[in-house]
VOPAGU-2260 file (C-alpha; in pm, 1 decimal, decimal comma):
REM VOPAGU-2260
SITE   aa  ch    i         X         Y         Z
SITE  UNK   A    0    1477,5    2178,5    1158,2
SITE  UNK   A    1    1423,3    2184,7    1555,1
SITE  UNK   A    2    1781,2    2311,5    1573,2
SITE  UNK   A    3    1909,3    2541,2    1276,3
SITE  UNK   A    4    2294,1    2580,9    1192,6
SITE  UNK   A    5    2413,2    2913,2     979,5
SITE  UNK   A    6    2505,0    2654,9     709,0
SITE  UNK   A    7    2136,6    2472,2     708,7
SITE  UNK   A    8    1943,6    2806,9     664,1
SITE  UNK   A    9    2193,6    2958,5     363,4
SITE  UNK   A   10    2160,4    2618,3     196,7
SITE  UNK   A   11    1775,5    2615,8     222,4
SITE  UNK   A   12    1703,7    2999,3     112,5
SITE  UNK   A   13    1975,0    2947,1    -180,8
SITE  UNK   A   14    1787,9    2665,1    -280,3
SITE  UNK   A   15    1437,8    2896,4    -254,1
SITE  UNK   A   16    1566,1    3160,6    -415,8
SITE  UNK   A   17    1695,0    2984,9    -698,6
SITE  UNK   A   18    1422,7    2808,7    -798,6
SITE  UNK   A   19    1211,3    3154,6    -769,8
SITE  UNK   A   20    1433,5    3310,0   -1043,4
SITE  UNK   A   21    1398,8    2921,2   -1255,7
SITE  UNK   A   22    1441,5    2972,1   -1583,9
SITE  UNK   A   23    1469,5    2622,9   -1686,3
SITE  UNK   A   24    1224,0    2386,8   -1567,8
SITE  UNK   A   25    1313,8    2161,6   -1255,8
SITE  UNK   A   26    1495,4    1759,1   -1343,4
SITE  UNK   A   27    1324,4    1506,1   -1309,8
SITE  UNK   A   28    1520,6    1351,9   -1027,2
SITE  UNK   A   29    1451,6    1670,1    -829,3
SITE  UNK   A   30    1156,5    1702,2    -859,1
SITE  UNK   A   31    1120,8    1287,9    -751,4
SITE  UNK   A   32    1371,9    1343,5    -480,3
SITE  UNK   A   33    1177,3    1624,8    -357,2
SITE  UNK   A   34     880,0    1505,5    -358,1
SITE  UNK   A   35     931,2    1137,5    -217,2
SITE  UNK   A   36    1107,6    1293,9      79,1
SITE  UNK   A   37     812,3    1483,8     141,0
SITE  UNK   A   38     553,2    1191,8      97,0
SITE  UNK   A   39     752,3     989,8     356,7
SITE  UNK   A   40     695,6    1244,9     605,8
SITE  UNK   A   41     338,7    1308,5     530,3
SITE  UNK   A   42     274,9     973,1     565,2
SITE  UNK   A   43     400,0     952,5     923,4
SITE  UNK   A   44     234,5    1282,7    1032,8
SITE  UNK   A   45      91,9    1134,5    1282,1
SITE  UNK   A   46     105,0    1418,8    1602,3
SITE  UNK   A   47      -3,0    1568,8    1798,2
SITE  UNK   A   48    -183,5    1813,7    1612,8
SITE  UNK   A   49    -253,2    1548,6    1315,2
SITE  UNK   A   50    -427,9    1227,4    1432,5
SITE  UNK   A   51    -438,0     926,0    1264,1
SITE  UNK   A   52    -791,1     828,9    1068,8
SITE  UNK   A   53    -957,0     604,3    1325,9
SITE  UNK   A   54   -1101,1     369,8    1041,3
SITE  UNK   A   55    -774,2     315,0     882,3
SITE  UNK   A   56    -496,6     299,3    1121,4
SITE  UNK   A   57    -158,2     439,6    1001,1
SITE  UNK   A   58    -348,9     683,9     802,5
SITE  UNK   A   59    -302,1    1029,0     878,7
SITE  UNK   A   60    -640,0    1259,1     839,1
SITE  UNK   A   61    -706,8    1530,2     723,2
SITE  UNK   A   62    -722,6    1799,4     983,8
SITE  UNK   A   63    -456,8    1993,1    1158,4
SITE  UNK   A   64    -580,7    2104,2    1527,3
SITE  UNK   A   65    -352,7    2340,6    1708,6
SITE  UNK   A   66    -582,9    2436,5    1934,8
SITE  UNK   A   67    -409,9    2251,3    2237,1
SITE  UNK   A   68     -49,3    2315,8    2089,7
SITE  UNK   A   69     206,8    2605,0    2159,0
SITE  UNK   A   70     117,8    2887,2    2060,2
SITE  UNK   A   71     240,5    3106,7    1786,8
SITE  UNK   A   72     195,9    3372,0    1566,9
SITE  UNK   A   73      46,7    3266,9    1207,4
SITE  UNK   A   74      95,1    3337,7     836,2
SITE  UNK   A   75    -153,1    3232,5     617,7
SITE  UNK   A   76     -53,5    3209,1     248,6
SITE  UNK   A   77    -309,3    3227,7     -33,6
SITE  UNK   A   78    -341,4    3026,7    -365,5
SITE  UNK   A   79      17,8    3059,6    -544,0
SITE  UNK   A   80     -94,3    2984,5    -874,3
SITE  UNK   A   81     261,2    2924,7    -999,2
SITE  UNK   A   82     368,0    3226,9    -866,3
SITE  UNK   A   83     741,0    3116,3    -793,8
SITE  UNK   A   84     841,9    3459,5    -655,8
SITE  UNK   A   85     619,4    3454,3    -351,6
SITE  UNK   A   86     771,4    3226,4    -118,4
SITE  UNK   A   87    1131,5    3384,5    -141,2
SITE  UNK   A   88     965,1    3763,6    -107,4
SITE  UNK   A   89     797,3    3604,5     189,1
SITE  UNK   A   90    1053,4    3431,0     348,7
SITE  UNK   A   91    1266,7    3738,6     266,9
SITE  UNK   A   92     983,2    3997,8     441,9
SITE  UNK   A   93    1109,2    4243,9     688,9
SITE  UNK   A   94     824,4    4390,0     837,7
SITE  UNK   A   95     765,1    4772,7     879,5
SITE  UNK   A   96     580,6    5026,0    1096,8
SITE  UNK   A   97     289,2    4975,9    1047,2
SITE  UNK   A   98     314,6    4604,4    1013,6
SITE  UNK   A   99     187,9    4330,4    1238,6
SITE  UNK   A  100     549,4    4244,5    1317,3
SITE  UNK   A  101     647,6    4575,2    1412,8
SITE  UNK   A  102     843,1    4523,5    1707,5
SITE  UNK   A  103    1053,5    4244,6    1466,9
SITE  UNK   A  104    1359,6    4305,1    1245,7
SITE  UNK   A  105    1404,3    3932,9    1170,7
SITE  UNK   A  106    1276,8    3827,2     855,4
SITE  UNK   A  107     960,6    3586,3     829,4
SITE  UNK   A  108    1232,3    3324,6     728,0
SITE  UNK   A  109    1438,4    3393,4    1001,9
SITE  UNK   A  110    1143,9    3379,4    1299,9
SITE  UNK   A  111    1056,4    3033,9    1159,2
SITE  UNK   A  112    1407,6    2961,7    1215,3
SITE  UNK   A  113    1350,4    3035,8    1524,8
SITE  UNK   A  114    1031,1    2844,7    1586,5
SITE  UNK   A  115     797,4    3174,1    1668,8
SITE  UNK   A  116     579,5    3092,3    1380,1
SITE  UNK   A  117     395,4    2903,4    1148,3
SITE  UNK   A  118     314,3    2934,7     829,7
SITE  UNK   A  119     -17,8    2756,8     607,8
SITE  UNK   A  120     -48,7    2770,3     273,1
SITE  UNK   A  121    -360,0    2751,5     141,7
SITE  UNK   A  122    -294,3    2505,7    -164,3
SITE  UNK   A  123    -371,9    2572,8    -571,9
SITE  UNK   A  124      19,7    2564,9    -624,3
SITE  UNK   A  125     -34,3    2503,7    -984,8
SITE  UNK   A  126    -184,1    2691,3   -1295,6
SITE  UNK   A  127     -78,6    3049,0   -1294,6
SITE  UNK   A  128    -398,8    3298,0   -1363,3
SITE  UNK   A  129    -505,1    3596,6   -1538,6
SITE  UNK   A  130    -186,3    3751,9   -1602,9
SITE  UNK   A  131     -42,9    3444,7   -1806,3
SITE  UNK   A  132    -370,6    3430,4   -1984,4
SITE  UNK   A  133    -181,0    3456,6   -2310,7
SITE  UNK   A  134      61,8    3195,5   -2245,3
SITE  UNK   A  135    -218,5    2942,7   -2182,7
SITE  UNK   A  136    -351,0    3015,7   -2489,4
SITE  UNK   A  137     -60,1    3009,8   -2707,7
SITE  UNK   A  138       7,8    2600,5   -2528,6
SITE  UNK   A  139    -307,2    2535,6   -2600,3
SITE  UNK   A  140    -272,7    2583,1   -2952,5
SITE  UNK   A  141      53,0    2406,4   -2948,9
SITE  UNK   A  142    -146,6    2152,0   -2773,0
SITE  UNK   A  143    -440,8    2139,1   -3060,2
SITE  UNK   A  144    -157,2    2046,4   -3319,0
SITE  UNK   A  145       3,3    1760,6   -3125,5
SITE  UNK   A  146     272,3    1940,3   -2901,8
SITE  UNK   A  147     214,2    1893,9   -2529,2
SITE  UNK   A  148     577,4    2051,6   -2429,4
SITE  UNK   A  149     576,1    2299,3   -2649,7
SITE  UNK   A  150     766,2    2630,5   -2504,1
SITE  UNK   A  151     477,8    2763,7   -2401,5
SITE  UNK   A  152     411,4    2485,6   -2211,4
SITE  UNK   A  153     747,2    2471,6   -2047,2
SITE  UNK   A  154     716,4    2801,9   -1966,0
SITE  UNK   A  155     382,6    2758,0   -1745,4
SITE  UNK   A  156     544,6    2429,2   -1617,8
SITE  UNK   A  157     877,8    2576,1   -1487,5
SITE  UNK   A  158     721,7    2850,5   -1274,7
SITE  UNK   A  159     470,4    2583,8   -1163,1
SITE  UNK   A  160     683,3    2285,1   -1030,3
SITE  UNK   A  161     964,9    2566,8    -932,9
SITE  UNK   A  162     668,3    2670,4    -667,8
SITE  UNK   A  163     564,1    2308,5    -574,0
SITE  UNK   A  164     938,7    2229,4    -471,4
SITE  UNK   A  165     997,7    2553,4    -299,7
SITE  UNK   A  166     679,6    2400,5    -100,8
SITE  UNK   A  167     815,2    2107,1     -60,5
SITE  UNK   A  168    1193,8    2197,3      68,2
SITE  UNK   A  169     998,3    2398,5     323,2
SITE  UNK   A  170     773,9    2110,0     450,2
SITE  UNK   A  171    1082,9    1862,9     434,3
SITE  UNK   A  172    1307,5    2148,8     643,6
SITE  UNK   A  173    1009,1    2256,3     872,2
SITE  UNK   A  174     758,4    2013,6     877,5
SITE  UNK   A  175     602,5    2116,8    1232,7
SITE  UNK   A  176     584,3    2448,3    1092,0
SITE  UNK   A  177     533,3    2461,9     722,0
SITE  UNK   A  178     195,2    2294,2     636,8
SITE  UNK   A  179      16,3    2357,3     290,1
SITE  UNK   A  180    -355,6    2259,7     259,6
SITE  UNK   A  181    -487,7    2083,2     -38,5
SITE  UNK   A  182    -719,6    2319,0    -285,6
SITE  UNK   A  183    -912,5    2248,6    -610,0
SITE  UNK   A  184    -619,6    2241,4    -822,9
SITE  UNK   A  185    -372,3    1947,6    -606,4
SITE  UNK   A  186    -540,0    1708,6    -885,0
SITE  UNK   A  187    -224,7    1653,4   -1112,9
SITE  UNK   A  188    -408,0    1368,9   -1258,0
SITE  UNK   A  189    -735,3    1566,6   -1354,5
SITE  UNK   A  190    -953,5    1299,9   -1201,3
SITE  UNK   A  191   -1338,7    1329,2   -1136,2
SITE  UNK   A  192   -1361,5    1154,3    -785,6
SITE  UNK   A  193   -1290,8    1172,4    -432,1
SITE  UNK   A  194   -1411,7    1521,2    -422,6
SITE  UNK   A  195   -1189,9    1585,4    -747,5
SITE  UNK   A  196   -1269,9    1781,0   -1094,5
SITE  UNK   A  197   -1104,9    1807,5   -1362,2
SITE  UNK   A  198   -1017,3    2159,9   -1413,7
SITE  UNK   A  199   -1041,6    2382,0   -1714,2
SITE  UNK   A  200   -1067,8    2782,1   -1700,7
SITE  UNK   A  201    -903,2    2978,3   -1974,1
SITE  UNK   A  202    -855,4    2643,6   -2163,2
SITE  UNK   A  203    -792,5    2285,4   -2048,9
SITE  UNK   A  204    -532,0    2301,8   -1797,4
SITE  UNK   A  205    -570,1    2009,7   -1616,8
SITE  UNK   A  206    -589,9    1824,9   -1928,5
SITE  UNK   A  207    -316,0    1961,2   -2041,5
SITE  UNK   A  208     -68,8    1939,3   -1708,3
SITE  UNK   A  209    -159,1    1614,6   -1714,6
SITE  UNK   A  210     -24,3    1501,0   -2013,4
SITE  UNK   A  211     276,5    1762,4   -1996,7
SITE  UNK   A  212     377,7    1536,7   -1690,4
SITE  UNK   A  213     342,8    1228,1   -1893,7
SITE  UNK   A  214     528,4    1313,6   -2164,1
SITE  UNK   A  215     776,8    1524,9   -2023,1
SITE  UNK   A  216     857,4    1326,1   -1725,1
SITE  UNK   A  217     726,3    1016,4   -1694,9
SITE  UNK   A  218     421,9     797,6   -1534,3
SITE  UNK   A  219     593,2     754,0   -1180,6
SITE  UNK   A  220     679,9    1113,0   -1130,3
SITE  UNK   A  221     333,6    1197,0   -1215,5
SITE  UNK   A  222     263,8     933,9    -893,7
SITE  UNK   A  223     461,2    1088,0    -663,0
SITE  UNK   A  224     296,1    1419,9    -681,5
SITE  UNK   A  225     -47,8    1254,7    -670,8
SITE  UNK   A  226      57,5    1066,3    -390,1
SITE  UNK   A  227     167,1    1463,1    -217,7
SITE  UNK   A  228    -158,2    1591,4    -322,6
SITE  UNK   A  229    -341,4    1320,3    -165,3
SITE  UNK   A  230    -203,2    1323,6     165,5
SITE  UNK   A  231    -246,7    1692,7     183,5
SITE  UNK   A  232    -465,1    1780,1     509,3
SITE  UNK   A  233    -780,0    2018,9     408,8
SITE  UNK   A  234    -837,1    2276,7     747,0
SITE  UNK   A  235    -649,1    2346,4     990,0
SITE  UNK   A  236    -797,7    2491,7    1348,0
SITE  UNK   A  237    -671,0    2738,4    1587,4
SITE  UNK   A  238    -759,8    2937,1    1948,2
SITE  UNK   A  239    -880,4    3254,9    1693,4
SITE  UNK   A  240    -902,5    3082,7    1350,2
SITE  UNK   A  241    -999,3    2831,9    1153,6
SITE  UNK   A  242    -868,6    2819,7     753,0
SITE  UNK   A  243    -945,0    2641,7     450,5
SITE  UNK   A  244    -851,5    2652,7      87,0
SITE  UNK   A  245   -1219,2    2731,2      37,3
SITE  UNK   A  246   -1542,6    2836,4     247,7
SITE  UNK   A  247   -1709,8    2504,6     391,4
SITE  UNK   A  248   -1970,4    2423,7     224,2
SITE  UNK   A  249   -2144,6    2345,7     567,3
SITE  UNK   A  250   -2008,3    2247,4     892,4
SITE  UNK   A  251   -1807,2    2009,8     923,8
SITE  UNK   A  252   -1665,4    1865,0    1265,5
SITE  UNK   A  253   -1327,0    1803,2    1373,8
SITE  UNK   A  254   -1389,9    1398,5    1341,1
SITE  UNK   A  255   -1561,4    1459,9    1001,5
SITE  UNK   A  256   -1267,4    1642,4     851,3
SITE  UNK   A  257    -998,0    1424,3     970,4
SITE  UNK   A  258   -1175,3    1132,2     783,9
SITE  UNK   A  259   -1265,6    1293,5     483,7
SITE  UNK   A  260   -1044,5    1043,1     258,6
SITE  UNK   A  261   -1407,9     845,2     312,4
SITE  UNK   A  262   -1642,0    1119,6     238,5
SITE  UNK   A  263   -1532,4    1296,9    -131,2
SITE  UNK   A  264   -1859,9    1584,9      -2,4
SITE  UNK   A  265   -1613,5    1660,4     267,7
SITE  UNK   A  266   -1298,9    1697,9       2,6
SITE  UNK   A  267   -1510,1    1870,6    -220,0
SITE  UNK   A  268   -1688,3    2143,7      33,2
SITE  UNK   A  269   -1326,1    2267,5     153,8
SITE  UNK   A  270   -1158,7    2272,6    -161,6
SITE  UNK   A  271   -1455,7    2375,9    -475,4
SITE  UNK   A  272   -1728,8    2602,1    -249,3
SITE  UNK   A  273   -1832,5    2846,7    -459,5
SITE  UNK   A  274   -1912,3    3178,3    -332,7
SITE  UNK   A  275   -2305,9    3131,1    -211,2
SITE  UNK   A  276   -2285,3    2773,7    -199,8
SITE  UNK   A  277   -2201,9    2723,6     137,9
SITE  UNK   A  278   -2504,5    2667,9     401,3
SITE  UNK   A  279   -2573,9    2989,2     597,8
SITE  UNK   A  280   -2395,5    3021,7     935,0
SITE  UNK   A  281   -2150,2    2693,1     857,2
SITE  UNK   A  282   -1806,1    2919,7     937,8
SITE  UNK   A  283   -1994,0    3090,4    1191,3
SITE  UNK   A  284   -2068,0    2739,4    1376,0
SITE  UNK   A  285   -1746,7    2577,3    1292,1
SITE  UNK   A  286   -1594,9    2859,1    1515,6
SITE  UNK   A  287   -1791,4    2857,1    1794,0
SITE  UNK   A  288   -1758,7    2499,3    1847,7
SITE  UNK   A  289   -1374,9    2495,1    1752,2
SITE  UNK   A  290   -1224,7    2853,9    1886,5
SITE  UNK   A  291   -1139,1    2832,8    2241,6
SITE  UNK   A  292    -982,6    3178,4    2264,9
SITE  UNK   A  293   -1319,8    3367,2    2447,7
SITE  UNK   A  294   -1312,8    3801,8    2389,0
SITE  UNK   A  295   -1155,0    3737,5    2114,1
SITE  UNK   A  296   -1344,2    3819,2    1753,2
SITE  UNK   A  297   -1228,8    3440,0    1547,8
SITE  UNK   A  298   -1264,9    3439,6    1152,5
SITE  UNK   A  299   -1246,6    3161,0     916,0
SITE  UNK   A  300    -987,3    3260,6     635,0
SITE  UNK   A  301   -1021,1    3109,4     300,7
SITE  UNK   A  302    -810,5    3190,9     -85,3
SITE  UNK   A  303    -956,5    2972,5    -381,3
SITE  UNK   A  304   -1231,6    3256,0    -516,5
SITE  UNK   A  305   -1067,5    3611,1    -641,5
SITE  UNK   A  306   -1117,5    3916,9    -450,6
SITE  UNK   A  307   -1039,2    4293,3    -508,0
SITE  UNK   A  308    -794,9    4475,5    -291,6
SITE  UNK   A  309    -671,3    4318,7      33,6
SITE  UNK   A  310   -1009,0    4077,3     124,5
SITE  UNK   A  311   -1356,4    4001,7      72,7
SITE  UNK   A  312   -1604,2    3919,9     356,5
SITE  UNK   A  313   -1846,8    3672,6     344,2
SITE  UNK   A  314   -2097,2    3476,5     609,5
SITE  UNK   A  315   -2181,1    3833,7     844,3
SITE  UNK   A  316   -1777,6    3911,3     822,0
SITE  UNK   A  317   -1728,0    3576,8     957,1
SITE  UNK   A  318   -1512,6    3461,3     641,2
SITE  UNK   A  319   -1241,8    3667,4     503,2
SITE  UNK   A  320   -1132,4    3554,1     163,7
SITE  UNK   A  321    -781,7    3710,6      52,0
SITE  UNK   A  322    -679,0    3589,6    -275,2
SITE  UNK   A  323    -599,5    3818,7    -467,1
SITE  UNK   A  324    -425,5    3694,6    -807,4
SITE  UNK   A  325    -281,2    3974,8    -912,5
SITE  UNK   A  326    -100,9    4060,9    -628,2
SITE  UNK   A  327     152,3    3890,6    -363,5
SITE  UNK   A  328     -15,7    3896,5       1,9
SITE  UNK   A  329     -51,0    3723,2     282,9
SITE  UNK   A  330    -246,2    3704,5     664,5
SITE  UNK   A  331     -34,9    3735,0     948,0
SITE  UNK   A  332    -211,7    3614,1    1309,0
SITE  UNK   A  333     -66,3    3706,3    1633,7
SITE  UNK   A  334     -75,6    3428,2    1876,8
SITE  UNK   A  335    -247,9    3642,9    2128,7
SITE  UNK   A  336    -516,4    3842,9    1924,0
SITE  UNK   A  337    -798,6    3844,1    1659,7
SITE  UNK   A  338    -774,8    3901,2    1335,3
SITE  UNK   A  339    -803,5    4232,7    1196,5
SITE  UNK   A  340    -852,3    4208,5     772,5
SITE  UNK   A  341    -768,4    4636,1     851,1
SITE  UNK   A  342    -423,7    4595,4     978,2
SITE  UNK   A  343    -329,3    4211,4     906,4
SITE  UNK   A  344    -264,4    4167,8     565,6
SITE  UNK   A  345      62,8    4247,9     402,9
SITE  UNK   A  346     191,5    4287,8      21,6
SITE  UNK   A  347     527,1    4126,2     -60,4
């Protein structure tokens, strides 16, 4: 949306904030609609801030570089976990006094509107967490005893995909603006390579996503959103910040990154790092070979491991990790200035 009638931005935050109250799970030829639009523009992100993969031409890689690009202020997004009611409580957010936006009584959805911001996600849109602990459990005894949709199930998937799509009507409406970075969990098929795991935590998830998709909808839906996950980029690199769904697991250049579709290490150290994993000083590198803007203090923001309260810091303060599952927050950047963990972070 470069320019944005009335009508345009009513239909799009209807459509948000209906699927954030879903109580049925999203059709099938939604959900394929949705998501084929949104592969066809992935596929021919090829920008300025997105180059193509030099070894495979057509191919767009894997980093987004706004370094050289206009600038503008920044909302980073942590793992949604199939928390549906984020993105409408963002897109909804009126900042206060003592927010970053303080001078602003537009909404976050109505600045992007405007093109004065962006906003990255940080990936992990499926398999809600802790607090639907129970719920996994009960599907997964439904599972045991033959029943991969049972309600349960349906349940976990309609506040899943109701978050994917919300993702993806933003990305098809704002695609210079909206970008979501692939974490651990974009691995609807549950596959072991390319930097991929299958993933199990309170149960089998993955497993059991997997064949809820099969089942449920069918073989080339289950495509499609493999086909999203996969063209996902994995960083993206500002004048004040680089972010990641995880820490790196050492540093990786700008050429490295963009081709990672041929090195599954490179997948796998942005998306699985483990806190402690990561090679001392790799954020702290990355940054000072990346961040242009000088007297400025530049972080490296990551979700994907839990923290307590607003952040964590990791790597000498160099890393700030902010997702925090049991509550909705987010990072906001100003365009001009550092990041402060203090003063930047907001609850919805």
């Amino acid at each position: 949306m470069n320019t944005v009638s009335e009508e345009e931005k009513q239909s799009v935050l209807k459509k948000i904030k209906a699927l954030s109250k879903a109580k049925k799970i999203v059709s099938k030829k939604e959900l394929f609609s949705l998501c084929k639009e949104t592969v066809e523009i992935l596929q021919n992100e090829i920008t300025s801030y997105r180059h193509a993969v030099e070894e495979i031409d057509g191919m767009p890689g894997s980093l987004l570089d706004f370094t050289k690009s206009k600038k503008l202020d920044l909302i980073i997004v942590p793992d949604l976990h199939a928390r549906k009611e984020l993105i409408f409580k963002l897109l909804n957010y009126v900042p206060g006094e003592k927010a970053v936006l303080k001078n602003s009584a537009k909404t976050v959805f109505e600045l992007l509107c405007e093109n004065k911001l962006r906003i990255i996600f940080l990936g992990d849109i499926l398999h809600s967490e802790s607090s639907q602990k129970k719920r996994w459990y009960d599907a997964f005894e439904a599972y045991e005893n033959g029943d991969m949709v049972s309600q349960a199930m349906k349940d976990e998937m309609t506040d899943g995909l109701s978050a994917l799509c919300q993702i993806l009507i933003l990305k098809k409406n704002f695609s210079e603006n909206v970008h979501c970075l692939k974490g651990n969990h974009e691995n609807i098929k549950n596959e072991c390579s390319d930097g991929n795991f299958a993933f199990h935590k309170f149960v089998s998830e993955g497993a059991m996503v997997l064949d809820f998709m099969v089942e449920y909808y069918d073989a080339k839906t289950l495509e499609m959103i493999s086909r999203f996950e996969n063209l996902l980029p994995l960083a993206a690199f500002f004048e004040n910040v680089i972010t990641s769904h995880a820490e790196p697991a050492r540093a990786y250049s700008k050429s490295e990154i963009n081709s990672s579709i041929l090195n599954p290490e490179i997948v796998y150290g942005l998306t699985w790092t483990k806190n402690d994993e990561a090679q001392s000083g790799s954020a702290e590198k990355m940054l000072r070979q990346n961040c242009t803007k000088n007297k400025i203090e530049k972080k490296y923001i990551t979700g994907h491991r839990p923290v307590r309260g607003f952040y964590n810091l990791r790597a000498d303060g160099k890393v700030v990790q902010i997702h925090n599952p049991l509550v909705m927050q987010a990072a906001y950047i100003k365009a001009d200035t550092g990041f402060n963990p203090e003063e930047d972070i907001f609850r919805l």
